[in-house]
Wavefront OBJ file of the C-alpha trace (Angstrom):
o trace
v -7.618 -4.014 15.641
v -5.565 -3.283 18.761
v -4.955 0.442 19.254
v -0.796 -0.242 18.817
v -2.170 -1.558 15.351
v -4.219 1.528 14.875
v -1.162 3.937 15.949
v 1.006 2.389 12.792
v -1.531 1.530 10.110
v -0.905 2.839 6.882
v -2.462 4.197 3.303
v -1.591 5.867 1.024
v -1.439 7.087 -2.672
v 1.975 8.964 -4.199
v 2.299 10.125 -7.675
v 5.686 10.161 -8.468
v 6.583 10.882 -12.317
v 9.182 7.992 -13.501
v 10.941 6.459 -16.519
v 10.654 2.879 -16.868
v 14.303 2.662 -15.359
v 13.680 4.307 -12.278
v 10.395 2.566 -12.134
v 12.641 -1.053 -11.947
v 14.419 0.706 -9.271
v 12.319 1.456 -7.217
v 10.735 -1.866 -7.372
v 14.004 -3.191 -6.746
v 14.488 -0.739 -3.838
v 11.099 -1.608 -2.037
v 11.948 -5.465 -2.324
v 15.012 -4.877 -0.473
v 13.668 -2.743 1.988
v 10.743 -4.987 2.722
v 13.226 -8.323 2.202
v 15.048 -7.012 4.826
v 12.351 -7.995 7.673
v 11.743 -11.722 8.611
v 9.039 -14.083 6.183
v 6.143 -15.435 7.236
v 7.163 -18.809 7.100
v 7.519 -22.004 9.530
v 10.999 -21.219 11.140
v 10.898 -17.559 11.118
v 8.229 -17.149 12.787
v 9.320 -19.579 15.649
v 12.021 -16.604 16.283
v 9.920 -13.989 15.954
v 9.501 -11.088 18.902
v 6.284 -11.371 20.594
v 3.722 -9.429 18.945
v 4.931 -9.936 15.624
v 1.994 -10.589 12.919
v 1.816 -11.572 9.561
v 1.328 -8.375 7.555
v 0.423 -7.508 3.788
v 2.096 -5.071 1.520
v 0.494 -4.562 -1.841
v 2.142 -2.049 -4.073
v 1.405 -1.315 -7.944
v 3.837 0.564 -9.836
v 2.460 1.477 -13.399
v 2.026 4.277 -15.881
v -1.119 6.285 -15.153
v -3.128 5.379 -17.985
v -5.637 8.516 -17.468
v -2.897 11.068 -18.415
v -2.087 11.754 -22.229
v 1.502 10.347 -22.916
v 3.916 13.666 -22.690
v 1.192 15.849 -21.014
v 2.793 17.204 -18.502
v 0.202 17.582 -16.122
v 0.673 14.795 -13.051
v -1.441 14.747 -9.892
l 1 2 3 4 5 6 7 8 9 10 11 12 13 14 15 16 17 18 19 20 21 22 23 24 25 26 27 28 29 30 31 32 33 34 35 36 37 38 39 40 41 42 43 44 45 46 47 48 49 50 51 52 53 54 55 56 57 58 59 60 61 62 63 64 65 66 67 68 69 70 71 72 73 74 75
């Protein structure tokens, strides 16, 4: 990977505590964030600036099944 690649790469884990409504918004949120930046496909990346590459994004958003429902105790 080419050291600019290495300066911006990116994990990580967050634990934030949601209900199921502001679980759907933040889905919704990160889809419009990340909708906001060109595709990968055929004519986009014709236009796109030099140095551009196709890169993935996974993201799971789901209860924590470990933790007792109402516990209280998060990570």
């Amino acid at each position: 990977m080419p050291q600019e690649w290495r300066d911006v790469f990116s994990i990580g884990d967050m634990f934030p505590r949601l209900t199921p409504e502001e679980a759907r918004r933040l889905t919704d949120e990160l889809r419009a964030v990340i909708g906001a930046y060109r595709r990968d496909t055929r004519e986009e990346r014709a236009t796109a600036p030099e140095g551009a590459q196709r890169v993935s994004i996974v993201s799971h958003i789901l209860p924590d099944l470990e933790e007792p429902p109402g516990s209280g105790e998060g990570r």
